[in-house]
N, C-alpha and C positions, 0 to 999 in steps of 0.2 A: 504493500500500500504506500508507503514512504516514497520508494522509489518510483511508481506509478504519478507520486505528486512533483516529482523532482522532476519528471521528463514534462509534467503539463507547465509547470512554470516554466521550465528550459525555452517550450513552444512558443511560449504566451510570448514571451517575452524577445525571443527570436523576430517576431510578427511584430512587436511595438517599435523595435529598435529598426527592422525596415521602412517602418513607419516616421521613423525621426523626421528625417530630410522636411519631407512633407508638414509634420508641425512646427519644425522651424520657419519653417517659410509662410506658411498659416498664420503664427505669432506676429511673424515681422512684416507681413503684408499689412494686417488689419492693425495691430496695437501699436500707443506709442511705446518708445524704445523702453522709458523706463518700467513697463509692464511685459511687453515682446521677453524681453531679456529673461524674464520670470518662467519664462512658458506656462503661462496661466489656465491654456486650451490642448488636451492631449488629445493626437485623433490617433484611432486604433485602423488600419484596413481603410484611410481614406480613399473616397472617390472626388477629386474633386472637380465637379463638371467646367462651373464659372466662378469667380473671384471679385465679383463686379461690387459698389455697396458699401457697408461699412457692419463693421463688429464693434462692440464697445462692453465692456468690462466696469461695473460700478463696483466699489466696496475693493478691497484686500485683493490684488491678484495675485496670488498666491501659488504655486506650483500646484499643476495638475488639478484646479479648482474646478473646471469645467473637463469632464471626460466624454468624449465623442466616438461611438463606434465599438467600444471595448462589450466582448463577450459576459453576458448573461444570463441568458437563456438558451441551455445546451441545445432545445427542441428546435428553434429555427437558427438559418445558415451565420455560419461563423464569419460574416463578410461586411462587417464595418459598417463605416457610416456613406453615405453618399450627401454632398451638396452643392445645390445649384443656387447662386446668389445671383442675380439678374440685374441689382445695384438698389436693393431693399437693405435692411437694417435689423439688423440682429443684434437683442440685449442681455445682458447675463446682470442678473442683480445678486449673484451670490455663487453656492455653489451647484453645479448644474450636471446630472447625465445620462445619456443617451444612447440605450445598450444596441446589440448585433443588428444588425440586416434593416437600419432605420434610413430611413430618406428625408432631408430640409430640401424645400423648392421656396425661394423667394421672388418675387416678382420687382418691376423697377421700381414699384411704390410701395411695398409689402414691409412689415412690421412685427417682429416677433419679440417678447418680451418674456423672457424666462427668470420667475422671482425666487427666491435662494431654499434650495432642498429639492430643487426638479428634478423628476427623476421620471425616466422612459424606459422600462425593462428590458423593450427588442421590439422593432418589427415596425417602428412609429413612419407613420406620410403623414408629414406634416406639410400642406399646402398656402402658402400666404401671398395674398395678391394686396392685402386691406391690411388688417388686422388683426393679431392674436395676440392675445396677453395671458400668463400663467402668474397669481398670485401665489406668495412663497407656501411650500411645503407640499406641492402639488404631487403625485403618484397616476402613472399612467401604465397599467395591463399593457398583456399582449395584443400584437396588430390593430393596433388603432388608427383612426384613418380621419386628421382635421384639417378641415378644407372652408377656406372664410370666403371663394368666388366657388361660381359655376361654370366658370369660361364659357360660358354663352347666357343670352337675357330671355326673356320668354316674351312674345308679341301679345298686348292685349286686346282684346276684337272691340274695346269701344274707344279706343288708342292707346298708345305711350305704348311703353315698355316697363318690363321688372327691372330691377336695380341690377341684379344680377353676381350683385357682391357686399357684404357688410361686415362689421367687427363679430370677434369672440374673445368672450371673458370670463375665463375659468376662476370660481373662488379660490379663499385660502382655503388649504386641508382638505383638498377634493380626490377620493380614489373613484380615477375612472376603470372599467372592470374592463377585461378581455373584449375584443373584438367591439368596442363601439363606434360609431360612425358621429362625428362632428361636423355639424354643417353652418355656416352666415348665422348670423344673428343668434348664434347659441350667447348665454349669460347662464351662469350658474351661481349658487350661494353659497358661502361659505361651507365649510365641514359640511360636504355633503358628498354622498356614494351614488355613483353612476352604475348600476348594474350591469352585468356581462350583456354586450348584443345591442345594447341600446343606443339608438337611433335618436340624436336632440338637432334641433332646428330650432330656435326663435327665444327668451327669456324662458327660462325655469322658475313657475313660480310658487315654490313650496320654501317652508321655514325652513333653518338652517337645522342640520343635525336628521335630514331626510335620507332616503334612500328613494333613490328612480331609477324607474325602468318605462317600459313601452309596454302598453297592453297588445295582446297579437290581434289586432281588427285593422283593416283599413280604415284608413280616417280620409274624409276627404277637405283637405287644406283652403283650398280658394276654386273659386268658378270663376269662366271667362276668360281662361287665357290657354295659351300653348303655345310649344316651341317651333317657331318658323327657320328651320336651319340654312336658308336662304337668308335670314338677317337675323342674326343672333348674336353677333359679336358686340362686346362691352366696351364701354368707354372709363378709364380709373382715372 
């Protein structure tokens, strides 16, 4: 057993030290010198698509404060982090991270704010064209999927258009459970339990110290409109 652990850290760590290069230049792209220098942001298996945008670090940058990509959850792939900055803005208000096989996509107006104790276990698509903010002490399950646009609007038949895209604001102390889908206009309340599966879209409006979930009924959300994929593209 002993030695069974001696070769998993040999690995592990094999894999991070490939990985240097790449956080060094991570550090020293986005932060100033006297934080870069700290390596405040460790990526584990990075992909990194574009560089565009800006990072910013509040509070103590500290070594290794922000972990990106670092394994898990042994059940899905042992393959790091992926991200695509588009020239959006990414916030770290503490300590922050973000386990295997997770993906950040920001867009050129997009907004992400992670408050200190975030923690994504594996598997996170995280989508930002608008806005997303995570108040401190946040816990997010397996494959979770938060997406604040639709990349397309929907045609109304007595005119306009849907919006197409709008904020999300996760309270403090919130465990989102396995596999839930985050969509625009989600808000949640403080100390409060997303259950496995669950599907949010729009304010959450229950007292703090709740558990939600989705009843299995279809519901039907609004009449009068639908998507015209002839004109559906968004304006931010």
């Amino acid at each position: 057993m002993q030695v069974f652990k001696l070769f998993k850290r040999l690995y592990y760590s094999r894999a991070y030290l490939r990985s240097l290069p790449q956080t060094i230049y991570f550090n020293f792209h986005y932060l100033p010198l006297c934080q870069a220098v700290k390596l405040p942001i460790l990526l584990y298996k990075p992909h990194l698509k574009k560089l565009k945008g800006t990072v910013k670090i509040f509070g103590k940058a500290k070594f290794g404060v922000v972990r990106l990509g670092f394994p898990q959850v042994s059940l899905y792939q042992n393959s790091g982090i992926t991200i695509e900055n588009n020239g959006g803005t990414i916030l770290f208000r503490g300590r922050c991270g973000i386990g295997n096989n997770s993906f950040l996509s920001i867009g050129p107006k997009g907004c992400v704010e992670f408050g200190d104790r975030f923690n994504a276990s594996t598997t996170l698509r995280l989508v930002s064209y608008d806005k997303i903010t995570f108040h401190e002490r946040v816990r997010l399950g397996w494959d979770i999927l938060i997406m604040d646009t639709d990349f397309h609007k929907l045609t109304k038949l007595d005119g306009g258009y849907s919006h197409g895209h709008a904020p999300i604001e996760i309270g403090a102390d919130n465990w989102i459970g396995s596999g839930c889908r985050i969509m625009k206009r989600t808000k949640t309340p403080n100390h409060c339990v997303v259950a496995a599966g669950t599907f949010l879209s729009g304010p959450i409006s229950v007292a703090e110290y709740s558990v939600v979930g989705n009843v299995n009924k279809p519901v039907v959300k609004a009449t009068g409109m639908w998507r015209n994929i002839d004109d559906d593209r968004i304006e931010y």
